[in-house]
NUTORKOL-491736 format. One record per residue (C-alpha): x, y, z; residue in three letters. Coordinates in steps of 0.5 Angstrom, whole numbers, plus 500, padded with zeros to 3 digits. Layout:
<rs>
XYZala
...
</rs>
This chain:
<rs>
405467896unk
401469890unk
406467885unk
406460888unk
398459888unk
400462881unk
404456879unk
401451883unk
395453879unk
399453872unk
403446874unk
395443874unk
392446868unk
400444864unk
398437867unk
391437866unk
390438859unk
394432856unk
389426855unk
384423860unk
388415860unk
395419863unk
391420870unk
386414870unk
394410868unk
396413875unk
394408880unk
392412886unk
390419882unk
383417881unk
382416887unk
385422890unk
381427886unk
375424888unk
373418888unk
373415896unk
368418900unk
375419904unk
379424899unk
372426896unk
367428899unk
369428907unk
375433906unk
374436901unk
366437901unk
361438907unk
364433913unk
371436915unk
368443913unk
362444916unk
362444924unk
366446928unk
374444926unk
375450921unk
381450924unk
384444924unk
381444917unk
386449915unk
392446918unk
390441913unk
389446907unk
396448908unk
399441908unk
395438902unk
397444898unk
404442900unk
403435898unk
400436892unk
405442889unk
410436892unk
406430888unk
406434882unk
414435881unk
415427882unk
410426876unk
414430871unk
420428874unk
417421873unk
414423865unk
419428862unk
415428856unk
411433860unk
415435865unk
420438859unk
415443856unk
412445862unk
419447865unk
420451860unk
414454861unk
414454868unk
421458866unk
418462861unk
412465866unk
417466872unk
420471868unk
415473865unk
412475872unk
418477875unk
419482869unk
411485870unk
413486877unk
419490877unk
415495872unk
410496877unk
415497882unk
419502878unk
412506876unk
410506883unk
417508885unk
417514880unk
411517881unk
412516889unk
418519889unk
416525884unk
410526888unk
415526895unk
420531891unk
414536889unk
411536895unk
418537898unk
420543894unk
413546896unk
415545903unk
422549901unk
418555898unk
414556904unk
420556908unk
421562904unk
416565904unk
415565912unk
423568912unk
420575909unk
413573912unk
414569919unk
406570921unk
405566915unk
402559916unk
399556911unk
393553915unk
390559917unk
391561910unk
388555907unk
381556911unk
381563908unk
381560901unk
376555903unk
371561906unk
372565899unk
371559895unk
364558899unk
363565898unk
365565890unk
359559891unk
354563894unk
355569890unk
354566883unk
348562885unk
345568888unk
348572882unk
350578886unk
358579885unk
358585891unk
360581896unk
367578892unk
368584888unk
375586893unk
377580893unk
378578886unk
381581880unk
377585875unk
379578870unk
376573875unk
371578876unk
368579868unk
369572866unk
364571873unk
359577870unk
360575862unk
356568864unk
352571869unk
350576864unk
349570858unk
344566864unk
339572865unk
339572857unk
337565857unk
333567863unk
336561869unk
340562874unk
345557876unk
344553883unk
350550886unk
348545893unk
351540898unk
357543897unk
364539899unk
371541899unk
374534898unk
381537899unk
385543898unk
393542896unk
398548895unk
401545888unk
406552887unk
408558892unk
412563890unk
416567894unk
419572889unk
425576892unk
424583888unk
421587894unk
419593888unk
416589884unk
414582884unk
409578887unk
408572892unk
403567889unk
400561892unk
397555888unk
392551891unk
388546887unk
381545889unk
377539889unk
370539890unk
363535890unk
356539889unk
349538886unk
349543880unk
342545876unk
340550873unk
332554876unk
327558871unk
328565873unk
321566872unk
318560876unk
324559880unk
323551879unk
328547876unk
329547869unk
329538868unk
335536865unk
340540868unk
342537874unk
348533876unk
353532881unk
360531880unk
366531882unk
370538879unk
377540880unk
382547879unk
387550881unk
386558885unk
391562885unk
392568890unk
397573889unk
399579894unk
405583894unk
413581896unk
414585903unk
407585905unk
405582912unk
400577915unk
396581921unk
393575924unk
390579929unk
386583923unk
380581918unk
381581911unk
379582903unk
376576904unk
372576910unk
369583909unk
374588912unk
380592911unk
387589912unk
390596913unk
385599917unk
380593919unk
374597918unk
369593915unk
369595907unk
365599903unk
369600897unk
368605893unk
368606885unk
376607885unk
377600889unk
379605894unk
377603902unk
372609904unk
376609911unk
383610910unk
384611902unk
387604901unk
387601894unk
383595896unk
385589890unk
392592889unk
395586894unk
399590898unk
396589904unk
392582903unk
391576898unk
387577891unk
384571888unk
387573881unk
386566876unk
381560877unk
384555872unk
383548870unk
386543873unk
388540867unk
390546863unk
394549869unk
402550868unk
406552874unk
410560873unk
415557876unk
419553871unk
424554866unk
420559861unk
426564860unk
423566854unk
422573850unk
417576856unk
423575860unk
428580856unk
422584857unk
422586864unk
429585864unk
431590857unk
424595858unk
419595863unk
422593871unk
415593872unk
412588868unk
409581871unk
406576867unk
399576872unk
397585869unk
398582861unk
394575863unk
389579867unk
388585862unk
387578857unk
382575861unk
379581861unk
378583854unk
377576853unk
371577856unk
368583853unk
370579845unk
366574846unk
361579849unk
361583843unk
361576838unk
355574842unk
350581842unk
354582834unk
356589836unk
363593838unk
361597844unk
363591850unk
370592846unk
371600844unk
375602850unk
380595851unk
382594843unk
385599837unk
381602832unk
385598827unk
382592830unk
375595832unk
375596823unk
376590821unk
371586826unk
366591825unk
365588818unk
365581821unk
360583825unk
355586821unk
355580816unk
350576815unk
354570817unk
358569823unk
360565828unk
360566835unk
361561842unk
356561847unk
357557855unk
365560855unk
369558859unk
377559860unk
381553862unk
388557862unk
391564861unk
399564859unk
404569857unk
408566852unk
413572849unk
413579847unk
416582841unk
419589840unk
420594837unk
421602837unk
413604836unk
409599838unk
411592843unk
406586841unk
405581848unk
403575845unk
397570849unk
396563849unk
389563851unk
385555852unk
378555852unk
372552851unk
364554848unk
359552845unk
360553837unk
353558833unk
353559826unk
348564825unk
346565817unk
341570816unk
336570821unk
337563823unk
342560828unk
345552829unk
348551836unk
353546837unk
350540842unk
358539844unk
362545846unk
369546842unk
376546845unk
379552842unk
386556844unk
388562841unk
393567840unk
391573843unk
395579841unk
395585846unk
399592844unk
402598846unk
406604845unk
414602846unk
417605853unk
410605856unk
410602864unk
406597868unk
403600874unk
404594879unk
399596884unk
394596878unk
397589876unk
390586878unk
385592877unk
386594869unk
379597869unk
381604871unk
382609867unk
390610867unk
389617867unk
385619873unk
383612876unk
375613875unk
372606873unk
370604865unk
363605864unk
360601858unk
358608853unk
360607846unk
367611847unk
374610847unk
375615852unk
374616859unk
368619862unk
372623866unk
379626863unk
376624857unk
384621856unk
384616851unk
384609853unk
384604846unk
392607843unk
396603847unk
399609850unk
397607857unk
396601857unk
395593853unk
391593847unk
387588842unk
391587836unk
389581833unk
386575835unk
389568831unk
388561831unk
393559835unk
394553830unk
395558824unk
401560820unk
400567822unk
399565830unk
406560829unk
411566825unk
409571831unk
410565836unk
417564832unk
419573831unk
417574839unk
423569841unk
429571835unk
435572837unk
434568844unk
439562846unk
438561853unk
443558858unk
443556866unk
450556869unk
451553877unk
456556881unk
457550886unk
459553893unk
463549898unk
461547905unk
466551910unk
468549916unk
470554924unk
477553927unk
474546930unk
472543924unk
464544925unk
461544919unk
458552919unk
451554914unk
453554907unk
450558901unk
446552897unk
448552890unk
446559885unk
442558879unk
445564874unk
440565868unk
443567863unk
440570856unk
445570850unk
443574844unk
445570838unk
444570831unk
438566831unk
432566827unk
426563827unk
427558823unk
432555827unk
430556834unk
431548836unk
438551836unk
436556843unk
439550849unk
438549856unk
444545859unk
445542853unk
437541852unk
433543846unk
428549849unk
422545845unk
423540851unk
421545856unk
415547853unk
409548858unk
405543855unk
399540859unk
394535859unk
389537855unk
394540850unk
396533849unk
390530849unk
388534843unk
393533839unk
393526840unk
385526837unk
388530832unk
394526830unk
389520830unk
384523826unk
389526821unk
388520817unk
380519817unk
379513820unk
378515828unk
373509829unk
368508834unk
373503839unk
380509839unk
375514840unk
373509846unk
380509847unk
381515847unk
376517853unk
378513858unk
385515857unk
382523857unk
378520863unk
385518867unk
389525865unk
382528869unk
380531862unk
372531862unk
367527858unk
364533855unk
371536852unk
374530849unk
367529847unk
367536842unk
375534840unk
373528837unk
367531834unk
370539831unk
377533830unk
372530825unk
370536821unk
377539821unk
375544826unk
380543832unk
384548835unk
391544838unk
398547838unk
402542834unk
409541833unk
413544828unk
417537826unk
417530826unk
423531832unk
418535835unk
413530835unk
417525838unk
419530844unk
412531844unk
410524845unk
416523850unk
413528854unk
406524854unk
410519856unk
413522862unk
407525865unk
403519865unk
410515869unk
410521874unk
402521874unk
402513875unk
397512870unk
401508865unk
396502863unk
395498858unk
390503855unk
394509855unk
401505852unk
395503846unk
395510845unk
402512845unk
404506841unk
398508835unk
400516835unk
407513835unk
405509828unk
402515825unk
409520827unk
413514823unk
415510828unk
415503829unk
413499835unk
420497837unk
421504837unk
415507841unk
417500846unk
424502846unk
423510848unk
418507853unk
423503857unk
428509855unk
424514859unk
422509865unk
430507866unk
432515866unk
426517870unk
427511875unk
435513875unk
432521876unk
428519882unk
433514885unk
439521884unk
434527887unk
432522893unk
440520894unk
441528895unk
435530898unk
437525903unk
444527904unk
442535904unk
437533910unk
442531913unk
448536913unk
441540915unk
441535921unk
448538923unk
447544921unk
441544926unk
445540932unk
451544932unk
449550937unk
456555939unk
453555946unk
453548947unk
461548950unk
</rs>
């Protein structure tokens, strides 16, 4: 119906605009179209349309359109000077429409069924994880999140972390008291009101099957409206200016111990309680239950809320990242797990920016090395330094570990945001916008340490004796007096690198030599009993394998994964592609006004907000911006092929976002016939990836459908 309202209207206007003598030589075309009262102003204005005859009004509607649309042909069979050209026309938009339609079918499609296969893998996660936990339901688990979101809330607006210390690990809980601490600097407190929970998804669940060492986790992505404004700690009236109210989403991950289970009878950490002997909590400084001795944050017993991340910096754990972390665990440390190495991180984090902010080392003694601790003294005594104020943590993610027989090197890509201070003598410029930054954090210890797995997410304790660090200006314990900052215990500050840098990207390159990845499947085939009923069969067996080849870092584009370069696997995220698209667009020094307005609106699509694509442009133009790059012009293309996928699957490939893609495109060498012939490729092959998991998904469901109905007691 729309295409033929379109045509009528095509065929109209195709007719209309030849001169004006070719209607007044048509004879009764004048008087049709508005000459007689009759045709004019009866029908077609107020005698027929008013009153009461609305319906038979539109019975004749329908029939005058088919009779125009039907005098319109006649009129170009009979003038084929017209006729002619408005066919080919007519010819031209039909396909023309035709083809719009099929591409918005096929974005529809894959973005719907990508989400109905994400959504489908959580579904089988969870039945995992209900296997070795069949209490588990994850309603009641979702409530619980959403009670220790209301309860984070209240605690950072009345600035008391009390009441949230067990629940949250030491990482969550010092990135908290770091910007409570830099508030009461500045004298405010912030206040958060009205808050709504629009929705909470879980978007990863990991039901890991190693009963010694790993962890199950669940991600859930948090979307929320609130009324957010700042109040003057001395007046306690409301700073002007301060107040918003907008949208925010992240990503809550909770981890708890693999074997550990769900007493639905009992309270638990985030209700105030014990999950092991159900006395109300009154944790010690051990983070031991002062009833019955329980390590309280450990996730032995219950769910600890171990990372709040942006939503558009988040990146799932459980992906295809066999990299050199994971030769690691497998080689050196059974007990190793990427959630302690992030945690640690965000800690030190935390007690670096601390340090940088008050200019003085004491917040850093006991979690970096003394090699470390020399060289940034210096910089911190000098008259002009940099320093980031408003700090905030998009995302914390392990991304190697290099060895060898003294000291082991885990390498961390931290992405963050704050606001830039150039401090010269006694002066200090602030920047208006925050900066996005990324780092590359270089934590260390001793070669053959372990990780404690029950201090996986409480690192703050003295490995020796488990008494809580104080903030004296030692590098020992209080306590034992062990020494805390060599790295005999436990992961140390080593270096701290733009993750951009040269030095940043031949440690990235080191930590992952010699690694070429492989995954093998080993098929199993459907077996059946004596009466040729289809008996439960083993779904097929992922092997990872890791093959230690003679591969340098120079050509790690070789290390393959089915087949596929290990760059296409790469975690790369919104934010990550945002800002290396700002920073390609301003290579060349002409990012004007409208691709800057360009850029926003994409950035806006991605859930990138304002403020942060804001500070790209701004540290981009004064060639101050921190973005992974990569390392080749083939990279480069992967890179942009990836930008092109994830706006497919998210469904927001607009006319905006495909400008975008074809000028960053331009800038990597490539023309527009190339960036529109990768676009087609990409959909075709993801419109055919979707079409073929959905197929097997259904073919699965009903063997499952068999397999369920099939019941040996039936004959």
């Amino acid at each position: 119906m729309r295409f033929a309202r379109a045509l009528v209207l095509l065929l109209s206007g195709l007719i209309l605009i030849p001169a004006a003598d070719v209607w007044g030589r048509a004879g009764n075309g004048g008087s049709f179209s508005g000459g007689s009262s009759h045709s004019g102003g009866g029908f077609s204005g107020g005698g027929f349309s008013g009153g009461g005859h609305s319906s038979h009004y539109g019975g004749h509607g329908g029939s005058g359109g088919g009779q125009a649309l039907g005098r319109l042909i006649e009129y170009l069979f009979r003038h084929p000077v017209i006729g002619i050209p408005t066919l080919v026309i007519v010819v031209l938009f039909f396909v023309w429409y035709v083809n719009q339609a099929n591409e918005r079918q096929q974005r529809r499609f894959i973005s719907r069924s990508f989400d109905k296969l994400d959504h489908d893998f959580i579904d089988s996660c969870l039945e995992s994880l209900q296997e070795s936990d069949p209490s588990f339901d994850l309603q009641q688990f979702k409530q619980r999140a959403e009670h220790a979101f209301r309860k984070i809330q209240d605690a950072w607006c009345q600035q008391d972390l009390k009441p949230i210390h067990a629940f949250v690990s030491d990482g969550v809980y010092e990135r908290f008291s770091l910007q409570i601490a830099e508030q009461n600097e500045h004298g405010y407190r912030n206040v958060i009101e009205d808050v709504r929970i629009l929705g909470m998804t879980p978007i990863e669940i990991i039901a890991s099957r190693n009963d010694l060492t790993a962890f199950d986790v669940i991600s859930l992505r948090v979307s929320a409206r609130a009324k957010d404004y700042r109040v003057d700690r001395a007046t306690g009236k409301m700073i002007p200016g301060s107040k918003s109210n907008e949208s925010f989403t992240e990503v809550w991950t909770f981890l708890r111990r693999r074997g550990a289970k769900t007493k639905p009878e009992k309270a638990g950490l985030i209700e105030g309680s014990c999950p092991n002997c159900g006395q109300s909590i009154q944790i010690n400084q051990w983070d031991k239950c002062g009833s019955c001795g329980s390590l309280l944050r450990s996730g032995e017993h219950d769910w600890v809320l171990s990372e709040i991340t942006q939503s558009d910096a988040w990146k799932p754990n459980a992906g295809l990242t066999l990299n050199s972390a994971t030769r690691y665990w497998i080689s050196h440390d059974p007990g190793f797990n990427t959630h302690h190495l992030e945690d640690r991180a965000s800690v030190i984090f935390t007690r670096k920016v601390t340090a940088d902010r008050h200019g003085e080392m004491r917040p850093l003694i006991k979690v970096a090395h003394d090699m470390y601790c020399d060289v940034h003294r210096g910089e911190l005594e000098g008259k002009n330094r940099t320093f980031y104020t408003d700090c905030g943590v998009g995302a914390v993610d392990v991304i190697g570990v290099a060895t060898d027989k003294n000291f082991d090197r885990a390498l961390i890509d931290v992405r963050w945001s704050g606001r830039r201070n150039q401090k010269k003598g006694d002066g200090v410029d602030t920047a208006r916008s925050p900066s996005t930054l990324r780092t590359l954090m270089v934590l260390g210890r001793k070669h053959g340490v372990q990780t404690k797995v029950e201090k996986s997410v409480s690192s703050l304790q003295c490995p020796g004796c488990g008494a809580p660090e104080s903030d004296a200006a030692s590098n020992c314990c209080e306590f034992c007096h062990m020494v805390l900052n060599d790295g005999a215990s436990d992961w140390v500050l080593v270096d701290w690198l733009p993750f951009s840098s040269n030095e940043a990207r031949d440690l990235r390159k080191r930590a992952n030599e010699g690694i070429e990845m492989a995954i093998a499947t080993i098929p199993t085939e459907m077996q059946y009993d004596e009466y040729e009923r289809p008996v439960l069969d083993r779904p097929a067996t992922f092997v990872y394998g890791q093959i230690v080849g003679q591969v340098s870092g120079s050509d790690l584009d070789r290390a393959q994964i089915n087949g596929r370069s290990l760059r296409e696997f790469a975690k790369i995220d919104d934010v990550d592609l945002i800002a290396w698209v700002v920073q390609v667009a301003a290579a060349d020094g002409k990012l004007d006004a409208k691709e800057q307005k360009l850029l926003k609106e994409v950035a806006k699509a991605h859930k990138v907000p304002l403020s942060r694509i804001q500070g790209m442009l701004n540290d981009a133009a004064n060639g101050q911006l921190e973005v992974a790059e990569p390392d080749s012009r083939a990279s480069g293309v992967q890179w942009l092929t990836r930008m092109i996928d994830m706006a497919l699957i998210d469904g927001h490939l607009d006319r905006r976002e495909q400008k975008v893609i074809a000028a960053t495109g331009k800038r990597l060498g490539m023309t527009d016939y190339d960036v529109a012939r990768l676009l087609a490729k990409r959909k075709s092959e993801l419109y055919r990836e979707a079409k073929e998991q959905l197929k097997e998904q259904k073919k699965e469901a009903a063997r499952r459908k068999i397999r369920d109905g099939y019941r040996p007691n039936d004959e």
